[in-house]
C-alpha positions, 0 to 999 in steps of 0.5 A, spaced: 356 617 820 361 615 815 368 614 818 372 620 814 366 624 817 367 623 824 375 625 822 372 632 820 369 633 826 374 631 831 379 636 827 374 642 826 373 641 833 380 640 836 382 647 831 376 651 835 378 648 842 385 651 840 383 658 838 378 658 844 385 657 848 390 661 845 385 666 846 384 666 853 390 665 854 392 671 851 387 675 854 388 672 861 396 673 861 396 665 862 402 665 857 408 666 862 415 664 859 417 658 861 424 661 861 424 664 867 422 658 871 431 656 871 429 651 865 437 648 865 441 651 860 445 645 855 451 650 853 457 649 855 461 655 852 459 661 848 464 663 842 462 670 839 464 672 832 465 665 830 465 665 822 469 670 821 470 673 814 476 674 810 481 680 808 478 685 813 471 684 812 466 686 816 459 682 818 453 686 817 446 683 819 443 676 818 437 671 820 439 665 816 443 659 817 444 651 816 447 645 815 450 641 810 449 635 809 456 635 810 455 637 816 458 644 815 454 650 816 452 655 811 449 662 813 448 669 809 451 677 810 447 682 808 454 686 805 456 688 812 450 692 813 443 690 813 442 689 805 445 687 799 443 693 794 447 696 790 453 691 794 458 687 789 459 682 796 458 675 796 452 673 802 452 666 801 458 664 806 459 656 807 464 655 814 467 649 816 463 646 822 470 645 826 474 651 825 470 656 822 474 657 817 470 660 810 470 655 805 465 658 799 462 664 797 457 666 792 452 671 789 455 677 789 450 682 785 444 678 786 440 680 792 437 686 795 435 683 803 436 675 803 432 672 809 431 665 808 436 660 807 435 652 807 440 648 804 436 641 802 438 633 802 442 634 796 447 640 799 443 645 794 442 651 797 435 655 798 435 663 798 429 667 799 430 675 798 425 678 802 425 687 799 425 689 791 430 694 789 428 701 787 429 700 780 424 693 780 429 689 777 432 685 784 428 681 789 421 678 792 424 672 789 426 665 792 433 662 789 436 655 789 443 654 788 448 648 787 453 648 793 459 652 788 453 658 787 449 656 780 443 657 779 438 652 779 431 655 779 428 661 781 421 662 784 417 669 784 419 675 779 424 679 780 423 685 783 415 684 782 412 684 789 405 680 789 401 675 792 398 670 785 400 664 784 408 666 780 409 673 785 411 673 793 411 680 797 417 679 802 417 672 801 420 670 809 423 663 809 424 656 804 423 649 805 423 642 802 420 636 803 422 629 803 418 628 796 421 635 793 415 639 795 417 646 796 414 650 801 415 659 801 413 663 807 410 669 804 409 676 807 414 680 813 410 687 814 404 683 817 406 684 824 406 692 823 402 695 829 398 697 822 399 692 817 400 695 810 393 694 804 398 689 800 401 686 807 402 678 806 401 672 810 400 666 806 405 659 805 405 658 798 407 650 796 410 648 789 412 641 786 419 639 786 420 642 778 417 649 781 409 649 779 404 651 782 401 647 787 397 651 793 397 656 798 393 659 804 393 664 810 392 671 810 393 678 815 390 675 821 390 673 828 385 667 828 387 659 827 391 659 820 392 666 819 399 669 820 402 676 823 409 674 819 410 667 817 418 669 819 421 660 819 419 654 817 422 646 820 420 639 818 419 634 824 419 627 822 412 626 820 412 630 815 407 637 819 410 643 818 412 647 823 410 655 822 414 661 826 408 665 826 412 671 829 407 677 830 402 672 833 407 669 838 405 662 837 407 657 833 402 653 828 403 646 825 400 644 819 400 638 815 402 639 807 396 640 805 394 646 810 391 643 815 392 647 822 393 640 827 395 645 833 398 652 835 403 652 841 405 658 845 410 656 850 416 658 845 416 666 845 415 670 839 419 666 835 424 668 829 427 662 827 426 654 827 430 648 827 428 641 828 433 635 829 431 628 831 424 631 833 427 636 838 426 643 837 429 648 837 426 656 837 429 662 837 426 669 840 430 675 837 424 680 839 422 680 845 421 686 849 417 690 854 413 693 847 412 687 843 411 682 848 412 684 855 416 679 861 419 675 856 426 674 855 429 673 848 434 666 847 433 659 844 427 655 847 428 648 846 423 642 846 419 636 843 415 636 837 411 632 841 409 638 846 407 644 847 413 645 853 419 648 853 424 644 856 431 647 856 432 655 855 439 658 852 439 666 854 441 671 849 447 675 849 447 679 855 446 687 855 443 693 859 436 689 858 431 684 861 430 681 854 438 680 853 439 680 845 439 674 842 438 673 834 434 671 829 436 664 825 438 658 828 441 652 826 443 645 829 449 640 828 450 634 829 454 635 835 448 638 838 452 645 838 447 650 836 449 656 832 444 664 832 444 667 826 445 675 828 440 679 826 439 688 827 437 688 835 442 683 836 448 683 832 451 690 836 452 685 841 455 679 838 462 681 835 460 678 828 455 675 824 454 668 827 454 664 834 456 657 836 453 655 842 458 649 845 454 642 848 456 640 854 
């Protein structure tokens, strides 16, 4: 037997033995969460309301948030309500790591839903807008922008919901490789009880000029399938890590989309970060419907590893689970900083967190 076919088993094999796993696992409630076992908690001081915005107004909903090359830390509003239709406001907002201050805002008018946000090597800033508007003139789009907010590329119809190779239904999150490749996580309604006919679970992959490359996944359950791919993180080998939200796992892939492992030890995630190979995940939906006896918050890790090493709680409230939110990013400082989403956001005072490092 040749080499490269011995390879093709051992990986064939591995991706079985990892579905037989997670499905008994799931089966048997073995999958308990880690964060109730007094994980240490790395955060030092917790600032709500961190980012305020200007001249009265107020935040709305968001999942997204980044940081710069710069080191400053980008986010999105959806207009002070949780959309942008109809809305003349900016939802792309750049604050100063240090004090918060709002340094730039763009693309008023543009959007319907933004959802992913990733900022690439060159300060370029990606945007996906996860909804079209009624007239099928806006959204189901990805949009990169330069740091003053021109446009540089779109990817997807405007306003055109679709699953082909130039069409996304509810595109989730955006990244970049090293090498430019961009990645597109498509499909939000796949972690409905019932999915809808037309519902999506696919990772779209384009070259750095926006042509076409590959794709796979579909709605499912099974290794390589998605129930709402909801975020994507690079680790410093290049595998490209998959929040597979409604399936409460994570999937890792080469860039080719091969499935090397699924991790469940970080909840249903919502959000994911990566810096210097430590992972950052954050669980904003937990609850005793969608996955019972785990609490929402930030579980943090090694890439290496399916294990949970430290935990940050969401925001207190009149729940188990606390509240949490949705997006995640992390500074150079080790400070981390949630994006507040729906169920979070009533408990935030505003639209970002900063988590302060010990």
């Amino acid at each position: 037997m040749s080499a490269s076919r011995r390879l093709r088993l051992v990986l064939i094999t591995g991706v079985v033995a990892i579905a037989l796993s997670g499905s008994r696992a799931s089966m048997q409630g073995e999958v308990v969460d880690p964060a109730r076992n007094g994980l240490p908690n790395p955060i030092k001081t917790v600032v709500t309301g961190w980012g305020p915005l200007p001249d009265g107004r107020t935040w709305g909903m968001t999942a997204g948030v980044d940081i710069g090359p710069d080191g400053n830390v980008w986010a999105y509003d959806r207009c002070g309500a949780n959309t942008c239709d109809g809305s003349t406001l900016d939802p792309i907002l750049k604050f100063h790591r240090s004090s918060g201050e709002l340094l730039t805002k763009f693309g008023g008018g543009m959007f319907v839903f933004p959802h992913g946000l990733h900022v690439d090597r060159d300060g370029n800033v990606w945007v996906t807008d996860g909804q079209g508007n009624k007239e099928g003139t806006k959204g189901h789009q990805v949009i990169k922008f330069t740091p003053q907010g021109k446009v540089l590329m779109t990817l997807g119809r405007a306003g055109v919901p679709g699953n082909g190779p130039d069409t996304f239904n509810e595109p989730n999150d955006v990244i970049t490789a090293p090498n430019g490749d961009i990645f597109v996580s498509v499909g939000h309604s796949g972690q409905d009880p019932k999915p809808p006919p037309n519902a999506s679970g696919r990772i779209v992959k384009f070259t750095k000029d926006g042509k076409y490359i590959k794709e796979w996944g579909k709605v499912g359950s099974a290794p390589g399938e998605f129930r709402t791919p909801h975020a994507l993180a690079f680790d410093s080998r290049g595998r490209l890590f998959v929040a597979d939200r409604g399936n409460h796992r994570i999937q890792i892939f080469d860039q080719d989309g091969t499935l090397l492992d699924a991790w469940e030890q970080f909840g249903r995630v919502s959000g994911l970060f990566i810096r210097s190979d430590v992972l950052y995940a954050i669980d904003s939906e937990s609850n005793e419907t969608r996955h019972p006896g785990w609490k929402t918050g930030v579980r943090i890790g090694n890439v290496k590893e399916d294990k949970v090493t430290a935990y940050i709680p969401g925001h207190q409230n009149d729940k188990f689970q606390g509240a949490a939110g949705e997006g995640v990013a992390v500074d150079s400082d080790g400070n981390v900083y949630a994006a507040e989403g729906p169920i979070s956001r009533p408990f935030s005072n505003g639209g970002l967190t900063k988590y302060i490092k010990k």
